[in-house]
N, C-alpha and C positions, 0 to 999 in steps of 0.2 A: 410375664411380669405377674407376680404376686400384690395380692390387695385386700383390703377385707370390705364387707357389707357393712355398714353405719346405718345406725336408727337417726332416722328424721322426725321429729313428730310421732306420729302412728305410722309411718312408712318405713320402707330401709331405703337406703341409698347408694349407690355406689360414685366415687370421683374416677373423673376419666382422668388419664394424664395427659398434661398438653401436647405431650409428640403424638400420643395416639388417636387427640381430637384434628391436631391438623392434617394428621394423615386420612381420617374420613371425612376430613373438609367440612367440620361441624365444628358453630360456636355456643357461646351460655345464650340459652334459649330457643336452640334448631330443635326444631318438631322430628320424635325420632318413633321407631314400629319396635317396639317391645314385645317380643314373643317366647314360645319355649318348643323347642324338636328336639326329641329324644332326651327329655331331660336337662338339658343346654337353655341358656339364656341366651337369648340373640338381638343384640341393640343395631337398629340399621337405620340411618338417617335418610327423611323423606324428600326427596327431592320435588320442589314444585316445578310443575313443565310452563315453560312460559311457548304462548301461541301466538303467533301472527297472520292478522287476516289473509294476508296474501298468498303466506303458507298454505292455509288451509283450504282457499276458494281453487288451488289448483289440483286441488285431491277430488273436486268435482267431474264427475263423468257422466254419461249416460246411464251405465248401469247402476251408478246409485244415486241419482237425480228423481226426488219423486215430486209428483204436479202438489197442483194447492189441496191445502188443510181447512177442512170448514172450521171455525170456533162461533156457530151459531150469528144469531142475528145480535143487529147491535143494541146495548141495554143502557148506553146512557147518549152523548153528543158526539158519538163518532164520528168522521167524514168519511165513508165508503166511496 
């Protein structure tokens, strides 16, 4: 598909088209990584990772379990 760059402001812009925002599952306002390889523009939309505690507390093992962290002594009415 053919298209052209548009001045915004002091910017240029481009419009996506709607078959081609649905197709990368992006809407008006998705946070996207705008970059350039070889010359090429490259729009790639950011996907946030959503985590769950449970998910994550079973990625715990021995080998990467480490003991307590000192953060010093206490500076205001902490309960140690």
């Amino acid at each position: 598909m053919h298209t052209k760059i548009q001045k915004w402001g002091n910017s240029l812009g481009l419009r996506i088209p709607r078959s081609f925002a649905a197709e990368a599952q992006v809407k008006e306002g998705a946070a996207v990584d705008l970059s350039v390889e070889n010359g090429r523009l490259l729009v790639r939309p950011l996907r946030v990772r959503k985590y769950a505690l449970s998910v994550l507390l079973r990625k715990i093992n021995r080998r990467n379990l480490h003991g307590e962290v000192s953060t010093g002594r206490a500076v205001g009415r902490e309960a140690w």
